[in-house]
C-alpha positions in Angstrom: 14.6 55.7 -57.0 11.7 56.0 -54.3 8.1 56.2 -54.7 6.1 58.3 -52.5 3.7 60.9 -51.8 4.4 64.5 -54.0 3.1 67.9 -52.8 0.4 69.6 -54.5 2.4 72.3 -56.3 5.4 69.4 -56.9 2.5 67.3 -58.9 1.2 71.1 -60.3 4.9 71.8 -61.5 5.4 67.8 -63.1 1.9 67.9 -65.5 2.9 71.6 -66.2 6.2 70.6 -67.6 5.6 67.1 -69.1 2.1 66.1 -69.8 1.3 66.0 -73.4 -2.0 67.6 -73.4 -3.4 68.4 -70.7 -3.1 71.8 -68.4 -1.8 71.0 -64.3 -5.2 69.8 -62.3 -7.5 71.6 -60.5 -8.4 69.1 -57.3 -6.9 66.2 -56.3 -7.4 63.7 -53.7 -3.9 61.9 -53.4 -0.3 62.6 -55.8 2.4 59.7 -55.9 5.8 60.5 -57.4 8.8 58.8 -58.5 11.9 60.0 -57.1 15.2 60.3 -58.8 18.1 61.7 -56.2 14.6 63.4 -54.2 14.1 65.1 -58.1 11.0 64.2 -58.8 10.7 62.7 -62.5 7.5 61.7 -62.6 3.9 61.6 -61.0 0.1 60.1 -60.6 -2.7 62.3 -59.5 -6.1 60.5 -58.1 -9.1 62.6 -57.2 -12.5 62.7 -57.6 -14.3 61.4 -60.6 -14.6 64.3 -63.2 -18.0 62.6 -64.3 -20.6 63.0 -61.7 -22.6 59.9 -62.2 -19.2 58.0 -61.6 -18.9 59.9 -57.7 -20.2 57.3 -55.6 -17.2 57.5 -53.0 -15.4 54.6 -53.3 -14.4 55.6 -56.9 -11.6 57.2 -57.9 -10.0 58.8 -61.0 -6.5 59.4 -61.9 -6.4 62.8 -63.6 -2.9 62.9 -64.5 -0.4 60.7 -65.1 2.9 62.5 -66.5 6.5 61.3 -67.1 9.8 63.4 -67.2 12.7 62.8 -69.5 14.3 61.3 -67.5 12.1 58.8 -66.0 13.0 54.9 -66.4 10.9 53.5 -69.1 8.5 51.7 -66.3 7.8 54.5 -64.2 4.3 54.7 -65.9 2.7 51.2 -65.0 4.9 51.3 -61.8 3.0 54.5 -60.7 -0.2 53.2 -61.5 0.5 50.2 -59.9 1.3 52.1 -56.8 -1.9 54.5 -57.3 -3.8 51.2 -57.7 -2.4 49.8 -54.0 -2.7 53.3 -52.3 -6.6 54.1 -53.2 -7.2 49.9 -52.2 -5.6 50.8 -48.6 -8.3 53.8 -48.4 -11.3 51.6 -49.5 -11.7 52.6 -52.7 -12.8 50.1 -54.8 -12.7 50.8 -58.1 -10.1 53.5 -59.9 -10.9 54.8 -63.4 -8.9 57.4 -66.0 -9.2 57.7 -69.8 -6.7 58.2 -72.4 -7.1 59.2 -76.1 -8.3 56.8 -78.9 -5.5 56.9 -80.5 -3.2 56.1 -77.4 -2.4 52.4 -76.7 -2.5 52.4 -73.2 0.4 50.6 -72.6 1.0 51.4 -69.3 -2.3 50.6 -68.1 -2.7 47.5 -69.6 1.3 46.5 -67.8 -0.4 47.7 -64.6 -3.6 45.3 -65.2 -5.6 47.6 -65.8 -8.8 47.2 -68.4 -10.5 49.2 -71.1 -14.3 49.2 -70.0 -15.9 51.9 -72.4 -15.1 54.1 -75.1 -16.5 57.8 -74.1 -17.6 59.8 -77.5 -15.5 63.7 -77.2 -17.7 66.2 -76.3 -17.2 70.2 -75.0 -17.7 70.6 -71.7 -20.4 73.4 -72.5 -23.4 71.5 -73.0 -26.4 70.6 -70.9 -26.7 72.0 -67.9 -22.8 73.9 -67.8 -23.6 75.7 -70.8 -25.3 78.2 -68.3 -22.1 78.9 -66.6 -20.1 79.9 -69.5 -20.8 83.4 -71.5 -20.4 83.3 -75.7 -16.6 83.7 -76.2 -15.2 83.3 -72.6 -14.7 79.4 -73.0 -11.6 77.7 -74.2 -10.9 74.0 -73.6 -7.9 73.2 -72.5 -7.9 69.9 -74.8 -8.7 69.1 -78.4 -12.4 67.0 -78.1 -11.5 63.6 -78.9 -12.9 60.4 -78.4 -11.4 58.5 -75.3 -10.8 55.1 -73.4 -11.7 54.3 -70.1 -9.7 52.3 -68.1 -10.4 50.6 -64.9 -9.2 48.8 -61.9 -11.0 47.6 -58.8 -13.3 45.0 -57.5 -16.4 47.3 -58.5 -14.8 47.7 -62.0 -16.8 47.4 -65.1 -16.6 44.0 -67.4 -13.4 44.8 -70.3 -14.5 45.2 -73.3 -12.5 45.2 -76.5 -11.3 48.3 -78.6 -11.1 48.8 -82.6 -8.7 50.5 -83.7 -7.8 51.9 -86.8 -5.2 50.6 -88.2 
């Protein structure tokens, strides 16, 4: 088992085949993988923060994190772990990503990480973007849920704590 960097289209091929909801990114600024036999099994992608108010240039945001089948059960937290080392050695000082409400965020919290905010679901059609879309052309690539944001990083928001329903 190795972790290192993963090609573009590797990482493309990994969130195509295992992530749960999400469709393979578009940009990304740096993809880890975990290795298996050089098969890899699962990967991290870290880019550019999807929000713009969050771009500042020492932030980053992992867009995907995806594990294979056969993956071993700490490949997760062990990738973000690494994620979390690689963007420190590039000066970036605080990483964010969100997951869905009504994930745990196991991982993250294994890889001490910290939920800062809770971000209400919205399409990505309003305010200003609505302009670029025509009536009928637009379909999300995810349901519009309520998420978590998690961060690591000396610049990283206070924790906060999150209700869940039970």
């Amino acid at each position: 088992m190795s972790l290192r960097p993963i090609t573009r289209a590797a990482a493309r091929e990994c969130v195509a085949k295992w992530h749960s909801h999400h469709a393979p990114h578009v940009g990304e600024t740096l993809a880890i993988g975990w290795f298996v036999d050089a098969v890899p099994v699962a990967c991290v992608v870290m880019g550019r923060p999807s929000a713009r108010l969050l771009d500042n240039g020492t932030t980053w945001e992992v867009t995907r994190l995806c594990i294979g089948p056969d993956a071993p059960p700490c490949a997760a937290s062990r990738l973000l772990g690494a994620a979390t080392r690689a963007a420190e050695a590039c000066g970036i000082r605080r990483l964010i990503s969100y997951t869905r409400i009504d994930e745990r965020g196991t991982c993250y919290k294994a890889a001490n990480w910290h939920p800062t905010a809770v971000i209400k679901g919205a399409p990505w059609t309003t305010g200003a973007k609505s302009l670029r879309w025509l009536p009928g052309m637009y379909e999300p690539s995810t349901e519009i849920v309520d998420r978590v944001r998690w961060e690591r990083g000396p610049n990283a928001d206070p924790a906060i704590e999150i209700a869940r329903a039970a």
